[in-house]
N, C-alpha and C positions, 0 to 999 in steps of 0.2 A: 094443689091449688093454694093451701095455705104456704107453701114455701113463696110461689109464684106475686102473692100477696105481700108479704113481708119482703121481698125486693122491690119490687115498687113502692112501697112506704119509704125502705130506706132510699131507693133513687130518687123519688120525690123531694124525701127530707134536704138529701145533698143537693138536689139542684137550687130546694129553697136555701138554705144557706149559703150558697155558691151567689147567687141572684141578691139577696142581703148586703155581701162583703163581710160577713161575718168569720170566715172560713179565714184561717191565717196564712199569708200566702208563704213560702219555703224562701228565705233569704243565705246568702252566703256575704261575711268579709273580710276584708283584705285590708294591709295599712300599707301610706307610703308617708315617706319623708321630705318636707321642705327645708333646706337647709342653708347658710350661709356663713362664713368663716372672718370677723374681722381678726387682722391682727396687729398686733401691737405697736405702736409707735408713738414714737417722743420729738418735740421741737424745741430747740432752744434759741431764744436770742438775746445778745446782749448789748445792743445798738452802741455800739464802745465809737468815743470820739476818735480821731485822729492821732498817730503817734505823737509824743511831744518831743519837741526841738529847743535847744538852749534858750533861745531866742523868742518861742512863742508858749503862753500860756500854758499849762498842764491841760490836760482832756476833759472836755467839757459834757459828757453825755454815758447814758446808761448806764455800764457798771463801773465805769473808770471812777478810782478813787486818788484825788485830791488830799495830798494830806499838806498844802498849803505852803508859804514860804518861812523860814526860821532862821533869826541868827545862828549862828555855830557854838555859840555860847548858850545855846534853848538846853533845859533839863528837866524840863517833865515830859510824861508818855502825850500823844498826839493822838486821838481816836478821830476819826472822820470814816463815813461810809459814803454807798456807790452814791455816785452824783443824781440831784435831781428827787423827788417822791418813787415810792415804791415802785408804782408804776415806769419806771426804767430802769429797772434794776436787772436779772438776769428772769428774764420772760421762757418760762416752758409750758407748752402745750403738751400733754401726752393723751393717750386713751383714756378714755373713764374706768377710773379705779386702777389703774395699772400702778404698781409703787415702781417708784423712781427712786435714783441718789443721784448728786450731784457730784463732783469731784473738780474741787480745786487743786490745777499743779502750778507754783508757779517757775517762770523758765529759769532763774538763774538761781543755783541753787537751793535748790526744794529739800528741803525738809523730812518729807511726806504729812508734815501735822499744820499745815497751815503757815508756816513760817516760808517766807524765801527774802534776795538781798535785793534791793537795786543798785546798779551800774551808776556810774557817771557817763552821759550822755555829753558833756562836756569835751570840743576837740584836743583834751590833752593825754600827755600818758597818765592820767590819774588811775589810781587802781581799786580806792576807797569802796567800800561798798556801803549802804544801809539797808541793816534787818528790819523788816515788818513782817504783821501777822496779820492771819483773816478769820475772822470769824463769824458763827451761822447766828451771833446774838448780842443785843446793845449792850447788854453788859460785859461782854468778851472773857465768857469764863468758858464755851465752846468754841473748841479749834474747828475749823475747815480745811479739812486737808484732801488727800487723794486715799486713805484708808479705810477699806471697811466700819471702823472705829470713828471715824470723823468727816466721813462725808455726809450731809445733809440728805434727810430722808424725807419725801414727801409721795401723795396720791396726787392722779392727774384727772383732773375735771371735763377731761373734754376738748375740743377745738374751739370752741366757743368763747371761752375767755381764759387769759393766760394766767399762771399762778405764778405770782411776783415775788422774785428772791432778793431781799438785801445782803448786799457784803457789809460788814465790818473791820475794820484793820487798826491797826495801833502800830506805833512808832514809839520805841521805849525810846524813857528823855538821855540815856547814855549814848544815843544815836548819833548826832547832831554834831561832835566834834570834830568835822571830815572837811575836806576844801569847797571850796564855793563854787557852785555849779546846780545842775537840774539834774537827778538820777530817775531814773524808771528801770522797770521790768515789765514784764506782757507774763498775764496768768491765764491758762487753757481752763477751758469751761466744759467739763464732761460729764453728758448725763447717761448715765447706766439704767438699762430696763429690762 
């Protein structure tokens, strides 16, 4: 009888506890993963005016640099950058935090340090060329070039607003002794990420 006794006491106890919530219920778990994968990407623009023609003004916009009109008899160096305030300068968007370089080449005879020549744009056989150079700073002691070494290095903020590059360039004053005409070159704008 006493065993019969002592089960009942415990059945009771369990049912009161059970009837409580006090009784811890047996849980098992499991993980899972929400995932999503941006990836990286870069924008560049450099809103560049119009090619220039003998006849019409130099290029008036973005990153075109103007380095103005000069006797041929001119002999000091020339600095002028991209036309316009910062804000039209060479405009990139990339992902946030992503490091970027930039790499200046320019087309006719490049350098690789920032240096290249302009053409005479003029219809004759002229062959002349003028050296200039570009650089990542107003003081123009950093070349911009297409090398490891000398392309411009930045982080990318985002879509949301673009991170403004100025060009800087110079025209050393030994330049300047060439026939009378409008010279240009076109420089490719590359951004590596």
């Amino acid at each position: 009888m006493k065993t019969v006794k002592n089960i009942f006491v415990l059945t009771s106890t369990m049912a009161a506890l059970l009837a409580s919530g006090n009784v811890a219920a047996e849980e098992k778990t499991a993980d899972f993963y929400v995932t999503i994968r941006i990836t990286p990407v870069c924008e560049v623009v450099t809103s560049t005016g119009s090619k220039p023609t003998q006849e019409a003004t130099a290029p008036s916009a973005g990153a075109d640099i103007d380095f103005g009109e000069y006797p041929s008899n001119h002999t000091n160096n020339v600095d002028k950058q991209s036309k316009g305030n910062s804000t039209s300068a060479i405009q990139v968007k990339c992902s946030q935090g992503l490091p970027y370089n930039i790499a200046l080449t320019p087309e006719t005879e490049d350098d690789t340090s920032g240096g290249g020549k302009m053409v005479s744009i003029t219809p004759t056989t002229n062959s002349e060329k003028i050296a200039y150079k570009l650089f990542q700073n107003t003081e123009r002691n950093q070349a911009w070039g297409n090398q490891p070494t000398n392309m411009l290095s930045a982080q990318g903020q985002g879509f949301k607003t673009a991170v403004n590059h100025i060009v800087y360039g110079r025209v050393a004053g030994d330049q300047f002794d060439k026939p009378v005409g409008r010279y240009a070159d076109k420089v490719t704008v590359t951004v590596k990420y």
